[in-house]
C-alpha positions in Angstrom: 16.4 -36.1 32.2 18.3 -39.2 31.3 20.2 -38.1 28.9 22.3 -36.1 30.8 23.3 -38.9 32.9 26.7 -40.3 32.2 27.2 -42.8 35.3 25.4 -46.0 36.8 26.0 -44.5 40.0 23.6 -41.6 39.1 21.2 -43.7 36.9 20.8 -45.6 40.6 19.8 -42.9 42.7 17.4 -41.6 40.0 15.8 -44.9 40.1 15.5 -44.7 43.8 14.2 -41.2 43.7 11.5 -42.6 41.4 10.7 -45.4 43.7 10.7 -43.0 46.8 8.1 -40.5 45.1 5.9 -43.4 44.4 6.4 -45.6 47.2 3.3 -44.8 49.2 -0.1 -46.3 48.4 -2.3 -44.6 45.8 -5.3 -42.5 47.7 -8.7 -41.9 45.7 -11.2 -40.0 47.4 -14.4 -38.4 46.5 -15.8 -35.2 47.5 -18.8 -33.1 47.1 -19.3 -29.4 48.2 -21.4 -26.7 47.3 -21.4 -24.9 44.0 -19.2 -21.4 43.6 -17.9 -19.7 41.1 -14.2 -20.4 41.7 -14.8 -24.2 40.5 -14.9 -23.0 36.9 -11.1 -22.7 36.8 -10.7 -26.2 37.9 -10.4 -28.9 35.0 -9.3 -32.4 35.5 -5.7 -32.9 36.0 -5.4 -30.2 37.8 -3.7 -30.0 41.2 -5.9 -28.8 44.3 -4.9 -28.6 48.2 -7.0 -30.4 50.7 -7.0 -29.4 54.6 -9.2 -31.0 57.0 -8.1 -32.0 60.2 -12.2 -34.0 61.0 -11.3 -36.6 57.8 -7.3 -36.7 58.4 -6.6 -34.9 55.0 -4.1 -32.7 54.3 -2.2 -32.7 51.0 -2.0 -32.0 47.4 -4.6 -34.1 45.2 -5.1 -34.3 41.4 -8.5 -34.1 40.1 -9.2 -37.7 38.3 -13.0 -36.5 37.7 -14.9 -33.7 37.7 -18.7 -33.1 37.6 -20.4 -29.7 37.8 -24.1 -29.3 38.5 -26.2 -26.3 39.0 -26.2 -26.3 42.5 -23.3 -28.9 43.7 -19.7 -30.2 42.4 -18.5 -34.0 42.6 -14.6 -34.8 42.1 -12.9 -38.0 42.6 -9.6 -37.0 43.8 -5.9 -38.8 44.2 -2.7 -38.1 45.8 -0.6 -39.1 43.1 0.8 -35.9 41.2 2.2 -37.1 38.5 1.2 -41.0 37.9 4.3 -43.9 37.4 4.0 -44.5 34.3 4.0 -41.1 33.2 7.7 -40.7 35.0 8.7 -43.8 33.3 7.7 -42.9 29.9 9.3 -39.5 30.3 12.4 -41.3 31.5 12.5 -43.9 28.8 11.7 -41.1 25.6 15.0 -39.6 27.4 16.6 -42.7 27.0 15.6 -43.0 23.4 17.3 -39.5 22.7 20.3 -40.5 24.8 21.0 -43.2 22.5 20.5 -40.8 19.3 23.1 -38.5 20.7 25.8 -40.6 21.1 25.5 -41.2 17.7 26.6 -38.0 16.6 25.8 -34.3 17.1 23.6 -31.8 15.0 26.0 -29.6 13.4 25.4 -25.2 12.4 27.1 -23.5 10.1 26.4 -21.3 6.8 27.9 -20.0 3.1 27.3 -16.8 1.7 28.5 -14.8 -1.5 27.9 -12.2 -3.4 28.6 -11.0 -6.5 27.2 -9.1 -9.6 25.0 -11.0 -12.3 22.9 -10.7 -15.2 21.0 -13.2 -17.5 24.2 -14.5 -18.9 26.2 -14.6 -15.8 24.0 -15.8 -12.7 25.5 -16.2 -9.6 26.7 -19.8 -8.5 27.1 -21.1 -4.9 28.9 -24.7 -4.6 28.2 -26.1 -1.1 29.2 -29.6 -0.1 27.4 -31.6 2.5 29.7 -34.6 3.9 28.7 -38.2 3.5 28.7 -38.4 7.4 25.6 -36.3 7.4 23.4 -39.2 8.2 20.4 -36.5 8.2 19.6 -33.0 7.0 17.7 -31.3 9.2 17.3 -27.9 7.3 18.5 -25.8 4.9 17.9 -22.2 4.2 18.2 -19.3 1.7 18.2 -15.8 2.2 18.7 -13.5 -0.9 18.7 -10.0 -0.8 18.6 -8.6 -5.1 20.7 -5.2 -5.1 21.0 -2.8 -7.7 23.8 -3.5 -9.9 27.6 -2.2 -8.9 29.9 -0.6 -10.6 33.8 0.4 -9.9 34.5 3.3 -12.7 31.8 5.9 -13.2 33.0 7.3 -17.0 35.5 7.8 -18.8 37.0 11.6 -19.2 38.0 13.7 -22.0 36.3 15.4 -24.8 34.2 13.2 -26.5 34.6 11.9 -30.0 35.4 14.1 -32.4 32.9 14.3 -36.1 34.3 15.7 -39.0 31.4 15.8 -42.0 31.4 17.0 -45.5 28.8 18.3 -47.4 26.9 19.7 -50.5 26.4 23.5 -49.9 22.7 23.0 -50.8 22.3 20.9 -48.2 21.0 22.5 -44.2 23.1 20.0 -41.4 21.1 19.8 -37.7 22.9 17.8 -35.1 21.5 17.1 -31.7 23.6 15.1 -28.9 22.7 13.2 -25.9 24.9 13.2 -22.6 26.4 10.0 -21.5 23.4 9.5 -19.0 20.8 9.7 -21.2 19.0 6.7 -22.9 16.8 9.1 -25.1 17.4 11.9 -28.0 15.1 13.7 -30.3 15.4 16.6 -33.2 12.7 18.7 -34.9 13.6 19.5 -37.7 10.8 22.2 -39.9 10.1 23.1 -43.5 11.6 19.7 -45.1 10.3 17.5 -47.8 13.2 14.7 -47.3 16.6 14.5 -44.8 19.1 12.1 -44.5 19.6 10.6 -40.8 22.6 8.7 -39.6 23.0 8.1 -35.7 26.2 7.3 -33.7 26.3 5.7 -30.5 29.8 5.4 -28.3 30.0 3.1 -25.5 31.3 5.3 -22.4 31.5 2.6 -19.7 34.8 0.0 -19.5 32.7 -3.3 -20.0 30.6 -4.3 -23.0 26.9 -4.1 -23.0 24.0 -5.0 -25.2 20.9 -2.3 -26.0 18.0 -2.2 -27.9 17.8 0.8 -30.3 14.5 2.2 -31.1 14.2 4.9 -33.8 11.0 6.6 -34.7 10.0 9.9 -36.5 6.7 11.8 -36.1 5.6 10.9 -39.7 5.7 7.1 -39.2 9.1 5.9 -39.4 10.1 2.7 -37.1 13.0 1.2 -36.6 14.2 -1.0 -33.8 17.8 -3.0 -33.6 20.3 -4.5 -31.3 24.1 -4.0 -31.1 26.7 -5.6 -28.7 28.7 -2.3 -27.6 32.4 -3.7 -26.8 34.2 -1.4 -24.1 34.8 2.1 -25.5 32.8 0.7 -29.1 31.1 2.5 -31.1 28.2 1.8 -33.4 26.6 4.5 -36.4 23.0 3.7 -38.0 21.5 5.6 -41.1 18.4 5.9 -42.9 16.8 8.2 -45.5 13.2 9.5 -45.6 10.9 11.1 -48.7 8.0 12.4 -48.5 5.2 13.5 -50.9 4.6 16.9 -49.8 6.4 19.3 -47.7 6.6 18.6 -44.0 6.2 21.9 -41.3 7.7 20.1 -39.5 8.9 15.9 -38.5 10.6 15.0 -35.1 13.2 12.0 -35.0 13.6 10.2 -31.4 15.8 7.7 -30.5 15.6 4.7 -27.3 18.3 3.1 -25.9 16.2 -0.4 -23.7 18.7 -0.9 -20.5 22.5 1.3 -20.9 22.7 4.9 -20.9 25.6 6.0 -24.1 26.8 9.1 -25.5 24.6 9.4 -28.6 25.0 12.3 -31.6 22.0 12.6 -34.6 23.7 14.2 -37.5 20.6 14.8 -40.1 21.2 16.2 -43.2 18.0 17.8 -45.2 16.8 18.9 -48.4 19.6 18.5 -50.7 21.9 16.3 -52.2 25.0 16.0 -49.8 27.7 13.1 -49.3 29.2 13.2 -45.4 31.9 11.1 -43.5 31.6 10.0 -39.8 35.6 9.4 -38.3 36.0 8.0 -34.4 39.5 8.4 -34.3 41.1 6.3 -31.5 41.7 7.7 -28.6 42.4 7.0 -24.7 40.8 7.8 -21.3 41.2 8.4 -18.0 38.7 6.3 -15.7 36.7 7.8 -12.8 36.9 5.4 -10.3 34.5 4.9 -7.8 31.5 2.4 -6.7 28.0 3.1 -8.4 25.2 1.3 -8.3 22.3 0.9 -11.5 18.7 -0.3 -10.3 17.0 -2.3 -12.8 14.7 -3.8 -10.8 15.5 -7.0 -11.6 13.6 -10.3 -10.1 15.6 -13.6 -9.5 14.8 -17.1 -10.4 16.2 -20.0 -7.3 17.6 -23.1 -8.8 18.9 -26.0 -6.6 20.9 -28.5 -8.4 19.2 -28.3 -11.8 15.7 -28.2 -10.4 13.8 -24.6 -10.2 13.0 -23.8 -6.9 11.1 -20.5 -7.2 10.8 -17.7 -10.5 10.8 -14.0 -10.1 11.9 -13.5 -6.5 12.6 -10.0 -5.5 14.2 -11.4 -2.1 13.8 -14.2 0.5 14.7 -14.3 4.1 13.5 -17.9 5.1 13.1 -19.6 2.1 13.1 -23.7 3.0 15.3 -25.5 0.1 15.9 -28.6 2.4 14.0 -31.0 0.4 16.6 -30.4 -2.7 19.9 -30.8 -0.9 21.7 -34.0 -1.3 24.8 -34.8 0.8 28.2 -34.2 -1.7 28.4 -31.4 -4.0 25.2 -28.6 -4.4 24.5 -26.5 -6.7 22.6 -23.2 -6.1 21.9 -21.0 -9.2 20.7 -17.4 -8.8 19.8 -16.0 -12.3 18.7 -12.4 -12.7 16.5 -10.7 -15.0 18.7 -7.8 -15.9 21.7 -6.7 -14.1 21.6 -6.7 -10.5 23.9 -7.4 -7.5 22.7 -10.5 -5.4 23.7 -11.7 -2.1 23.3 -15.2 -0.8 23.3 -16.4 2.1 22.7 -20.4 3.1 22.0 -22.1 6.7 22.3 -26.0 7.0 21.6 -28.2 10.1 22.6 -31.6 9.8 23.1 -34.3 11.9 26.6 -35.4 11.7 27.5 -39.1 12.6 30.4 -40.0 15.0 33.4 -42.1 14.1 
């Protein structure tokens, strides 16, 4: 090909190959033999060898045209592999390329991060483009949406500590959830009326936000929402009557997305006063790296504009059309927490200076 021609010296002997290979005289010929089978393979443009010593042939011929009958084949044949102009348009859409590569060069090269994110806090990738990038070939993302990582497990020690007063007439039953739990319930029997209050204590070093749902079995509901700061603490009471004596009424309680030490103090029929105390206290931290599944799905923006909603991954995913050269913006934004990595091929065509 021309284009990998650097000297007139060469380009000359490449023309005078050219000429050489087509220097004789085009031959056409046409033939006609008996029908077989084998002429079903041939097609016209094909390349065929003729020997016969009677007509003076003996060569290589291209079929020009091709007729089949029942009984008989006709071909026009000539000697002429590969015609002229075919060489010379080969050579001169070589040419045309040589002149785009010395131009410039098509330039590889990638950016990836990763990082943990949540609705708040999606995950950002600048990428810059030069100005010499006279064309951008392609751009691609892969994602791959993680569960979410943590580097400290819990913290250690005893828990909070309760301390309650009360009127003697007055039956106390507590029920506690461990720190991995999102759920609690109590049954409590014999009751006509109790007194409920429900403290939550944020375990884990950063601050999270859960949806508390609170139900009993005689038609109570309840749901809230509290932003638990790290090692925070938030208590929630209520008070229930009914008109007849219950055998028995069961109190559950939901936590949405972050598992939290919980404790359901209820106090039941009687009159009674009670204090709850978190006293401050300190922790040791379990370090280590653990991961939290939500599940979550991802939604692809690309400077602004919103590429693609609820992605659970991509390995080829063309974003080409939205990339500008200067700055880029790619926003990953999860549906809960999750860990998402990111990974961006470009091809452009860089311009020489």
């Amino acid at each position: 090909m021309l284009r990998d021609i650097e000297h007139e010296d060469t380009l000359l002997l490449k023309a005078q190959q050219i000429i050489a290979d087509n220097k004789d005289p085009v031959e056409h010929i046409e033939i006609e033999a008996p029908f077989t089978s084998d002429i079903l393979t041939l097609d016209v443009g094909d390349t065929i060898t003729i020997n016969d010593s009677e007509l003076g042939l003996n060569g290589d011929y291209r079929i020009k045209r091709l007729e089949i009958k029942p009984t008989t084949i006709r071909a026009e044949l000539v000697n002429t592999i590969a015609l002229l102009s075919d060489k010379l348009k080969e050579y001169y859409n070589g040419l045309e390329s040589l002149g785009v590569y010395a131009q410039g060069a098509t330039n590889l090269y990638s950016v990836q991060d990763s990082d943990n994110a949540d609705p708040d806090h999606p995950l950002e990738l600048k990428i810059y483009v030069p100005p010499e990038a006279i064309k951008i070939n392609r751009v691609k993302l892969n994602l791959v949406v993680g569960p979410f990582r943590a580097y400290s497990k819990a913290v250690l020690g005893g828990g909070a500590v309760i301390g309650t007063s009360e009127a003697s007439a007055a039956n106390t039953s507590v029920s506690t959830a461990a720190s991995e739990s999102k759920s609690l319930s109590l049954t409590i029997h014999d009751i006509s009326e109790y007194y409920a209050e429900l403290v939550i204590v944020n375990h884990w070093t950063n601050s999270y936000t859960n949806d508390i749902t609170i139900t009993d079995s005689e038609g109570y509901s309840a749901t809230t929402d509290h932003n638990f700061e790290s090692h925070g603490s938030y208590v929630y009471s209520w008070k229930r009557q009914f008109s007849s004596r219950k055998n028995s009424v069961t109190i559950d309680v939901q936590l949405s997305d972050i598992p939290m030490d919980m404790t359901l103090l209820v106090v039941h029929d009687g009159t009674h006063t009670h204090d709850i105390t978190l006293p401050d206290h300190t922790h040791d931290i379990d370090f280590g790296i653990y991961e939290i599944d939500t599940e979550a799905t991802v939604d692809i923006a690309v400077n602004g504009t919103v590429v693609k909603q609820g992605s659970t991954g991509e390995t080829d995913l063309d974003i080409t059309q939205y990339i500008t050269t200067g700055w880029n913006t790619i926003t990953l934004t999860p549906s809960d927490l999750a860990r998402i990595q990111a990974s961006v091929f470009f091809q452009v065509f860089i311009q020489s200076r």
